[in-house]
N, C-alpha and C positions, 0 to 999 in steps of 0.2 A: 302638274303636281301629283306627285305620288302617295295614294289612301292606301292603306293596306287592310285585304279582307276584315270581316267582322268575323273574328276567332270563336268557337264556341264557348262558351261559358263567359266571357267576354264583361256581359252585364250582368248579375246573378241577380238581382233585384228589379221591380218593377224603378220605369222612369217617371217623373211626374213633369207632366205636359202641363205647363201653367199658361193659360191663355185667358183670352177674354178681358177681364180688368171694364173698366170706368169711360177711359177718354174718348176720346171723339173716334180715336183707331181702332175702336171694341172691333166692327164688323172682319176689320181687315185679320185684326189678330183671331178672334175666331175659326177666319181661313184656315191660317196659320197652325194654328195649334191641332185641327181636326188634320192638316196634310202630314203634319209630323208626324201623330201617331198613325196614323194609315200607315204610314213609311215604316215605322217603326215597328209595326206590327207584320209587313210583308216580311222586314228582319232576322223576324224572330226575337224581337224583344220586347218585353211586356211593358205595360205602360198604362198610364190610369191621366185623366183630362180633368184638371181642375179650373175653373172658371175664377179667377179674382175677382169679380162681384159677387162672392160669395160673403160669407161673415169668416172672422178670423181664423173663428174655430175649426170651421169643414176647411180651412186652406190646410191650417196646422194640422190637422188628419189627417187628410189628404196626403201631405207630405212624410205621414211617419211610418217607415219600412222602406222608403222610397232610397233608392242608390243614390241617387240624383237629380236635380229640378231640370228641365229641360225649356227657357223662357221665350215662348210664342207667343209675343207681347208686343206690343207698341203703345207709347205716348205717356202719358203722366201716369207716375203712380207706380210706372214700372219700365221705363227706360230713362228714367231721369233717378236711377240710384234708391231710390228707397226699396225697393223689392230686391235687388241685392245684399242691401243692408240687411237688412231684415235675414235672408237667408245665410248670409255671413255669421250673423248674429248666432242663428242658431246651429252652426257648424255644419250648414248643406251645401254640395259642391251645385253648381250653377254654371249654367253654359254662356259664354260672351264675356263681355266687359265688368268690371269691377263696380264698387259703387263712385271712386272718382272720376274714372271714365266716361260713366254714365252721365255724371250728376255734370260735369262740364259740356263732354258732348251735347246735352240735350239745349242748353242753356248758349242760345247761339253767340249773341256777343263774347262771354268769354272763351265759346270754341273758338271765336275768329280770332282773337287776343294770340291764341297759345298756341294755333298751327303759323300765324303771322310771324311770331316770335323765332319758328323752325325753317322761316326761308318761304314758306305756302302762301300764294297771290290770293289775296283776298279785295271783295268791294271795300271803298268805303260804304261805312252806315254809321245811323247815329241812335239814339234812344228815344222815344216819343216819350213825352209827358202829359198823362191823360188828364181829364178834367178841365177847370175852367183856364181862359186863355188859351185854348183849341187855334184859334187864328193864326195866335202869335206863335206858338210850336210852326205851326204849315209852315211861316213866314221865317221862320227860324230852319228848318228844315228844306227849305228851297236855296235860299242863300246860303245854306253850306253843301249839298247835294247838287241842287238843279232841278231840274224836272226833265223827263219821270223820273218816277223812284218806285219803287216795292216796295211798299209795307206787308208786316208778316209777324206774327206774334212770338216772343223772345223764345218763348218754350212750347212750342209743338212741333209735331212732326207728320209727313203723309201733304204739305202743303196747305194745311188747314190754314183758313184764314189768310192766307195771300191775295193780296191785290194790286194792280198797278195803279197809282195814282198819277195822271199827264196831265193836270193843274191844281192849285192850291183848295180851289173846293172840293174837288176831290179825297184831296190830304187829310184836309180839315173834317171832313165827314166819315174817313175812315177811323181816324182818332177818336171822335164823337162816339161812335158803333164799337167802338169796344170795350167789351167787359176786363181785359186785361191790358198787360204791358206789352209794348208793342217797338218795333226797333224801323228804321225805315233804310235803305239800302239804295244805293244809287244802280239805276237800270242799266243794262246792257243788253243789247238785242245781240243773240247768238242762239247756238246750237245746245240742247241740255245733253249733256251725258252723264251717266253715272260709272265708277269704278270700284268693283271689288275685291277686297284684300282677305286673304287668308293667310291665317300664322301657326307653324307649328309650337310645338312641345317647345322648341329648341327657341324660338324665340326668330326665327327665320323667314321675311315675306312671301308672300308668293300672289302678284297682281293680277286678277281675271281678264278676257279680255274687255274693251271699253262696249260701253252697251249708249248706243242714242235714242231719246224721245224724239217720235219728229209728230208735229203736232201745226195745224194752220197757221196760228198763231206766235208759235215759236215759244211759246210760254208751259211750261211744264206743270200746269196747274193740278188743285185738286180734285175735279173733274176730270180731268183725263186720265188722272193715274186711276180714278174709280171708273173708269170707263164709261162714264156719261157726256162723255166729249170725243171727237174722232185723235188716235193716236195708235202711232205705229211705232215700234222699234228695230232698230237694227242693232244686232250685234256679230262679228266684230263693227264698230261704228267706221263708217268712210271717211277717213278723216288724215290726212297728211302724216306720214312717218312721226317728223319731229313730233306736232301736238300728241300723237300719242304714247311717245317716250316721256312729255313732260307730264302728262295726265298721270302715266302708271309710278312716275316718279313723285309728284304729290301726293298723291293719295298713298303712297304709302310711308310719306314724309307727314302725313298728317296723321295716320294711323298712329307711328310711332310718338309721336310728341302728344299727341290726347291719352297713351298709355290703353289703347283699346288691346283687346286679347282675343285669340283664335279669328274673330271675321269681324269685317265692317263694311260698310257702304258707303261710298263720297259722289256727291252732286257736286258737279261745276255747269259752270256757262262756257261755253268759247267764240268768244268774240269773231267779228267778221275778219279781223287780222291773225287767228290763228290761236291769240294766246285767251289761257285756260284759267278759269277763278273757279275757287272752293267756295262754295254755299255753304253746304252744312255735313255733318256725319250721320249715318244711321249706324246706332251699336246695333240696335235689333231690328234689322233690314224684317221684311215682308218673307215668309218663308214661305209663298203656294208653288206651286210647281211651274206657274206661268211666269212666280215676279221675277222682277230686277235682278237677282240676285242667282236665283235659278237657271235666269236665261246665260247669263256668265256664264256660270259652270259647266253647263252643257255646250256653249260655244267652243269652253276649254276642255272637253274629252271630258266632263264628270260628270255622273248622271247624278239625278237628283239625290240618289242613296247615300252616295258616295258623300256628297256635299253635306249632308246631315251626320252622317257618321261623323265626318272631320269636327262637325263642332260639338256632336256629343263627347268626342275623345277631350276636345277644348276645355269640358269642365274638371277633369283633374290635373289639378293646381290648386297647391298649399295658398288660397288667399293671403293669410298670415302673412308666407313670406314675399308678399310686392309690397306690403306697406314699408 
């Protein structure tokens, strides 16, 4: 994919690097938001670091003079649409996904509903019902699944909360331990990879190469993505011709049908027969210069700059006109 230099004058205003935020992903976006502006500052372009755990008021500051919001964020509060909204609201361009994209993306059942809808191989799953009768869900949940299964909460992201359940007390007792809603997913033992998509102006894909977890276990947990478990990646991923024209071909068939804009990031499994299932989207993948998303880039000739510029360019766009 072709970036083209950072022209001078280019930005004439400071960026506003919104990171930090609430959810369980604070640390990660943290990351995030301190390597952008690094980056953005080797640029040449000025830029100022607001933390969403702030109060309303230092955000809405923060944001005023600003060209544009720049979101190095993850998880509730701000990749599930409401921090889009909000800055829609207030007529400030923003980098990534819309607040539709978002608020589906994050929300895994009806992500799997509306890339399914597009042709995209997805697990069966079904919905846990928390509280009392815990037994009778498991037991409900087995007989339409099987055993194992993944359980995983409806809206997080980073693998929070993942578990494999390989019998009904298990089931029963991950239901029990949660404080929210929870979806259970029928298991597959395979290879994790992720796929990232970039889109121009134009409205044009352009799929990174395929990137693998490889990990003991086979399970792409959230320990090893926080590296307190052993995990190695490869990228380009080793992986047979065909799976990898159907991987760059879904993921960018789910890109389109969730309406994400400028990048995203898709988790599948690939089965021991070859063939590929979508897990889930990240609209606002991990930006450090080691993540997922990074390591694409640079496997495809982009250095980190590059891949930032593209999605700083990302946030102009008339929101207005995709609704």
């Amino acid at each position: 994919m072709q970036i083209a230099p950072l022209a001078p004058q280019e930005f004439t205003r400071p960026i506003a690097v919104i990171t930090g935020g609430w959810s369980q992903e604070r640390d990660r976006s943290l990351l995030s938001g301190h390597t952008v502006a690094d980056a953005l500052t080797d640029m040449g372009i000025k830029s100022t670091v607001l933390d969403l755990d702030g109060t309303r008021g230092e955000l809405l500051g923060g944001l005023g003079g600003a060209e544009l919001a720049f979101l190095a964020i993850a998880g509730r509060g701000a990749e599930d649409g409401r921090l889009q909204g909000l800055l829609e609201t207030l007529g400030i361009p923003f980098t990534g996904s819309g607040v539709l994209a978002s608020a589906v993306g994050m929300h895994k059942p009806h992500a799997k509903q509306v890339v399914a809808a597009a042709g995209v191989r997805v697990l069966e799953g079904v919905l846990l019902g928390a509280g009392d009768g815990t037994e009778r869900e498991a037991a409900r949940i087995t007989s339409t699944l099987g055993l194992p299964v993944i359980v995983k909460p409806v809206a997080e992201g980073g693998s929070i909360g993942v578990e494999l359940a390989v019998s009904s007390e298990a089931l029963t007792d991950a239901v029990k331990a949660s404080g929210g809603l929870l979806m259970a997913e029928r298991f597959v033992a395979g290879r994790s990879v992720s796929v990232g998509v970039l889109e121009d102006r134009h409205g044009a894909l352009h799929v990174l190469p395929v990137l693998e977890a490889l990990t003991p276990d086979r399970i792409y947990s959230y320990a090893a993505k926080r590296g307190t478990t052993a995990c190695d990646y490869q990228c380009p991923a080793q992986l047979d011709a065909s799976v990898l024209d159907d991987l760059r071909y879904q993921a960018g068939a789910a890109h389109q049908a969730l309406g994400c804009w400028a990048y995203s990031r898709h988790d599948f499994i690939v089965d021991d027969a070859g063939r590929a299932w979508w897990l889930e989207v990240n609209t606002l993948p991990g930006l450090s210069r080691t993540g997922n998303l990074a390591r694409m880039a640079e496997a495809d000739g982009l250095t980190y700059e590059q891949l930032i510029l593209h999605i700083l360019r990302g946030a102009r766009v008339d929101r207005r006109a995709q609704a």
